[in-house]
C-alpha positions in Angstrom: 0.0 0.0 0.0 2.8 2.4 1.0 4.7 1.7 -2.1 1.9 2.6 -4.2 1.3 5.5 -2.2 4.7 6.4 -3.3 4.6 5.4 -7.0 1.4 7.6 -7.5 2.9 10.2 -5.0 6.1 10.4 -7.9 4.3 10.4 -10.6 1.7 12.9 -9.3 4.9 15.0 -8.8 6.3 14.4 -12.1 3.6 15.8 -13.7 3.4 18.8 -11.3 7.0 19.9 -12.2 6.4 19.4 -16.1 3.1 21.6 -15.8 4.8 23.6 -13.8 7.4 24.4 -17.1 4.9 24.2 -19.5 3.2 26.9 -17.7 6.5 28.8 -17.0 7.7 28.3 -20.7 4.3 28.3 -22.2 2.5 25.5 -23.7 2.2 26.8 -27.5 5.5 27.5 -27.2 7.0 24.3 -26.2 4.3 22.2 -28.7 5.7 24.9 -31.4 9.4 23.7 -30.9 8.5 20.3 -30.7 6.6 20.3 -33.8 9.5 22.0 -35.3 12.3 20.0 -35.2 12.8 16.9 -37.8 11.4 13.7 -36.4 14.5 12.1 -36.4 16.1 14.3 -34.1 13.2 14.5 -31.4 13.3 10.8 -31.2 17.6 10.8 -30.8 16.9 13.5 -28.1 14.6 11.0 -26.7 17.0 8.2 -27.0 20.2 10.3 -25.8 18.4 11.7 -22.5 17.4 7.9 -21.2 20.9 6.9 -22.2 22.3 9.9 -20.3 19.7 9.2 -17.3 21.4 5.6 -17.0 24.8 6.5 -17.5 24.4 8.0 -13.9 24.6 4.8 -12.9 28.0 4.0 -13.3 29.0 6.7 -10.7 26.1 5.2 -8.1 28.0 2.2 -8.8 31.0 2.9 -8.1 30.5 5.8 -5.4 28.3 2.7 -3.3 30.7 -0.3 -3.7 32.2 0.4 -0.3 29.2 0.3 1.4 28.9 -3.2 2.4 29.5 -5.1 -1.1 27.5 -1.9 -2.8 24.3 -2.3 -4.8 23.1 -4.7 -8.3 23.3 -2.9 -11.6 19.8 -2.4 -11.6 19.7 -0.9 -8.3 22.4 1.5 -9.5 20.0 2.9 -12.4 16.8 2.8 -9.7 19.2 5.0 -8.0 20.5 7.4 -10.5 16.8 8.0 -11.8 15.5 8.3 -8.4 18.1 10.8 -7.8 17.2 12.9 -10.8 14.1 13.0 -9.4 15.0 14.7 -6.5 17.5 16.8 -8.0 14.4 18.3 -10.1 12.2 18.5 -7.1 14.8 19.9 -4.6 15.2 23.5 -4.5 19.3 23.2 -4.5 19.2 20.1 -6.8 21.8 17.7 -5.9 23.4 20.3 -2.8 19.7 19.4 -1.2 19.1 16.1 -2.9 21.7 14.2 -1.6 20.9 14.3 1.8 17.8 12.5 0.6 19.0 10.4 -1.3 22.0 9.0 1.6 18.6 8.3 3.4 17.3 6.0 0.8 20.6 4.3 0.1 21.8 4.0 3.7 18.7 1.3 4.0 19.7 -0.8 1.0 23.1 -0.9 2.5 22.1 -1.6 5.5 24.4 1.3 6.8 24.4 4.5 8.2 23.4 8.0 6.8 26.6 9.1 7.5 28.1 6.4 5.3 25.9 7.1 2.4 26.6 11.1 2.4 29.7 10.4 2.5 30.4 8.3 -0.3 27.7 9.9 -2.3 29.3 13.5 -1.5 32.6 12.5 -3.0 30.7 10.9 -6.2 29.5 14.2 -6.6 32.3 16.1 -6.4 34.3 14.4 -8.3 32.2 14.2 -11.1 31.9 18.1 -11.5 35.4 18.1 -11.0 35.5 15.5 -13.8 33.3 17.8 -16.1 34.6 20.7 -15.9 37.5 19.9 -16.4 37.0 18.5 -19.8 35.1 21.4 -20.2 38.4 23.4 -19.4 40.5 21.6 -21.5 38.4 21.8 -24.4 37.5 25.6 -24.1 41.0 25.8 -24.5 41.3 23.8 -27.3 37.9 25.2 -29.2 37.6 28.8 -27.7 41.1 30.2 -27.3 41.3 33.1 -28.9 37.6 34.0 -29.6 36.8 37.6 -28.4 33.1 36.2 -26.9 34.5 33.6 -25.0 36.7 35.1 -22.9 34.2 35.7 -20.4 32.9 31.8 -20.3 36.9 30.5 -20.4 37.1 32.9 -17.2 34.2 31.3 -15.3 35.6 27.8 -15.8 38.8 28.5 -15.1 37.7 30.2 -11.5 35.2 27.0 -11.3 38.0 24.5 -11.7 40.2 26.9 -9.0 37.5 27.4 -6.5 36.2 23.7 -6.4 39.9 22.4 -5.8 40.8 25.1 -3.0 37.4 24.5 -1.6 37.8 20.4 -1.4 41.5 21.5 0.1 40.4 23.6 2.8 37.6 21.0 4.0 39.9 17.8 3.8 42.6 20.4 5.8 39.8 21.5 8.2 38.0 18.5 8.7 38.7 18.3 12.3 37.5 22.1 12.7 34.6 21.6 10.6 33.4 18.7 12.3 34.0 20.4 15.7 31.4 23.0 14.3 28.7 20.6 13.0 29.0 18.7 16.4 28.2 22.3 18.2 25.5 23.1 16.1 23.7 20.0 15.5 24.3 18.6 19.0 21.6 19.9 20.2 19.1 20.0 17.7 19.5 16.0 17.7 18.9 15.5 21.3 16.1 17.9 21.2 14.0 16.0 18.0 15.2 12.8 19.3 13.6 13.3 22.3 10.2 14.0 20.8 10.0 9.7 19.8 13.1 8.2 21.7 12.6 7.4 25.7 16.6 8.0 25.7 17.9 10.7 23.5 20.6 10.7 21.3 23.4 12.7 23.2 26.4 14.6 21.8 28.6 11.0 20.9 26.5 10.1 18.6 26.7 12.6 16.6 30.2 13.1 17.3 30.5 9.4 15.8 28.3 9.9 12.8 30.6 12.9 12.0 33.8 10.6 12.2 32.2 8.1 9.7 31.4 10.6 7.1 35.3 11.6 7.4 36.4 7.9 7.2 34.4 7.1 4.1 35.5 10.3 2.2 39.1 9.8 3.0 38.2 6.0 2.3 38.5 6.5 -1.4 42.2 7.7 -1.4 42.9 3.9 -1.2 40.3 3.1 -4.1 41.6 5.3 -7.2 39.8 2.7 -9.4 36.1 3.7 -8.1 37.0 7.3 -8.3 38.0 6.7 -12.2 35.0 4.9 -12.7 32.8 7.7 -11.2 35.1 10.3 -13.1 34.2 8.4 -16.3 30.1 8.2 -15.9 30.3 11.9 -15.2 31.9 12.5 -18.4 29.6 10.1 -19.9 27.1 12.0 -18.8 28.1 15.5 -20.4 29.2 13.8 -23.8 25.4 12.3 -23.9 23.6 15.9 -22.6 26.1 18.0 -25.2 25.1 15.2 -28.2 21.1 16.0 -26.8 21.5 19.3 -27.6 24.0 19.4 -30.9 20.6 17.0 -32.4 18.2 19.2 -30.9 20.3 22.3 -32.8 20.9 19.9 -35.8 16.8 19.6 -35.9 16.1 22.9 -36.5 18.4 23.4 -38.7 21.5 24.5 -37.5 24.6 22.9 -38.7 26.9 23.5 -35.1 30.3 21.9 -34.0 30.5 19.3 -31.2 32.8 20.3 -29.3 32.0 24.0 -27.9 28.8 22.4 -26.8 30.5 20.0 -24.6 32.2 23.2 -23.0 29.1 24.6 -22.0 27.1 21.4 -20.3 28.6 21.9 -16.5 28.0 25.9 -16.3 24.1 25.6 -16.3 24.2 24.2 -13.2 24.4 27.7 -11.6 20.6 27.4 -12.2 20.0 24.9 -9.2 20.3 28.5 -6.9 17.4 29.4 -8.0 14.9 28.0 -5.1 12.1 26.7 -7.7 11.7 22.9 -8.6 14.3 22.1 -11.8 15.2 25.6 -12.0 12.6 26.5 -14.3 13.1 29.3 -16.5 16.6 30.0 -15.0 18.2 26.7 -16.5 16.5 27.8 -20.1 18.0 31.1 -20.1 21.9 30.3 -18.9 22.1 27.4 -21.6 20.3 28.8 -24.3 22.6 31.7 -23.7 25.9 29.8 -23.9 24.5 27.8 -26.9 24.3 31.4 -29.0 28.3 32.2 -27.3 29.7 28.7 -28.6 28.1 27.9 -31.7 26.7 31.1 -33.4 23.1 30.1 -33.5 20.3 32.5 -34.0 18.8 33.1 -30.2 15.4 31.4 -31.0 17.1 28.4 -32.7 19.3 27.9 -29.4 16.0 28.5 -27.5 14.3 25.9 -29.5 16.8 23.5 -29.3 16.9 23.5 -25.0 13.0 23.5 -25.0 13.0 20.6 -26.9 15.8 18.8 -24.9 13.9 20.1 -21.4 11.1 19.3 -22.6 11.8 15.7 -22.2 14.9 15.7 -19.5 12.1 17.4 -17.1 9.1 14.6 -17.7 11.6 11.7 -17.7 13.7 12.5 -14.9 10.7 13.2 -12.8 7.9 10.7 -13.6 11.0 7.7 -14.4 12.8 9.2 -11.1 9.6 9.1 -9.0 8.6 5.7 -9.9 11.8 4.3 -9.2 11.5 6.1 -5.8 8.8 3.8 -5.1 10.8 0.7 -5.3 13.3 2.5 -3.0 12.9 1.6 1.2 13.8 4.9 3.2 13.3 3.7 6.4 13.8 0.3 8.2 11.3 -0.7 11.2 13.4 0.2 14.6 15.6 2.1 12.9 17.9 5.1 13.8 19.4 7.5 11.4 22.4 8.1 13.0 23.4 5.1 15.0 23.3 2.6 12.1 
């Protein structure tokens, strides 16, 4: 009963967030674009986005192998959709999603919450890392020199910087930074704890749930293999969103390079500030944007092409992504957050 509570609850949800961009985009517009690109090519975008959706996968995979002997292969893509799900739904997408997510996957471990954030916030991390560095490289390659790109080699070049110094500082600071998540979530633990617990949690437990998130980031220094593999499905990922939208350009008629769109995939991602399920509007405007920068198209081919691709990322990743939440278990009878 629950579980179909859940699979109508995700697909009621699914449907919500794409009505909520066809209202925000407008629903003759998005049939218009639809209608105007070749057949062909709205059936590859089709094809490319599910492809892209599984590729996720491979970094669930790989990110959840330490937990306990990890998850199956299908779990992995039950997983990576349910987690596009909630990185659509959740107002920070994957910065608020995760925390979910550890939730869902700590039960099929059968390990803590700590554990699962852990693992999972090192999967993510390296895989922007991953992407934008490719998307570095490449804007070097591709861009150098163009007047109009100065400004987007600039951003990723301060990305790249900033997401290095920023893992350095934390991994130098852990001890500091744990100190202050002990002091401020102390409390608020024994507090809520004590609203359904007889005994409540005290200070050393979260002290030692703190102290296993550290041990499984850390963890992966002595397992470069599964940080490669994660490494890899992230740049799977951006190859298969970039060849979405060189069809989706390619189906309205605009004969673009490869390449510069690969640069682009990673900087949208700004978008997930913006505190509105799957970023609506804000996404459509920072890549439609970039698309004129890189490849010369006319601003309402480039707008066409990203309402076509959104306009089946957004219904996939959230219907998909919610029914595979359904099969998902996020809580165990008896069972304590923090202590397993």
């Amino acid at each position: 009963m629950r579980r179909s509570l859940r699979f109508f609850a995700g697909v009621a949800a699914g449907t919500a967030v794409f009505a909520g961009y066809l209202y925000t985009v407008g629903a003759d517009t998005v049939l218009a674009r639809a209608t105007a690109i070749a057949p062909w090519a709205f059936g590859a975008v089709i094809a490319l986005v599910v492809l892209e959706g599984v590729a996720d996968s491979i970094g669930v995979w790989a990110s959840l192998s330490p937990l306990n002997g990890g998850v199956s292969g299908q779990q992995s893509v039950q997983f990576a959709l349910a987690g596009d799900f909630f990185d659509i739904l959740s107002p920070a997408g994957p910065v608020s999603s995760e925390p979910i997510m550890a939730r869902f996957i700590s039960v099929s471990t059968d390990t803590g919450y700590s554990d699962a954030l852990g693992v999972r916030s090192v999967a993510k991390y390296v895989k922007s890392g991953a992407q934008l560095s490719l998307a570095g490289v490449l804007g070097l390659v591709v861009l150098f020199g163009a007047p109009d790109a100065t400004a987007l080699l600039s951003t990723l070049g301060l990305s790249i910087a900033g997401l290095v110094v920023f893992g350095g500082v934390v991994l130098a600071s852990r001890s500091y930074v744990s100190h202050g998540i002990v002091a401020v979530f102390a409390p608020i633990v024994t507090r809520v704890s004590g609203l359904y617990r007889e005994q409540p949690y005290d200070r050393s437990v979260v002290v030692a749930a703190v102290n296993r998130y550290w041990e499984r980031v850390v963890g992966f220094r002595e397992t470069p293999k599964l940080v490669l593999l994660i490494a890899l499905g992230g740049v799977l990922e951006q190859v298969l969103t970039g060849a979405a939208l060189w069809v989706a350009l390619t189906g309205v008629g605009v004969d673009a390079a490869f390449l510069p769109i690969l640069v682009i995939v990673p900087l949208p991602q700004i978008a997930s500030v913006v505190p509105i399920p799957g970023s609506l509007g804000a996404y459509d405007v920072l890549l439609g944007g970039a698309l004129v920068l890189v490849t010369g198209a006319a601003a309402t081919a480039a707008t066409a092409a990203v309402l076509v691709v959104r306009t089946v990322t957004l219904p996939f990743g959230a219907i998909a992504g919610g029914i595979c939440v359904a099969y998902l278990r996020g809580w165990r009878p008896t069972d304590s957050a923090l202590e397993t």
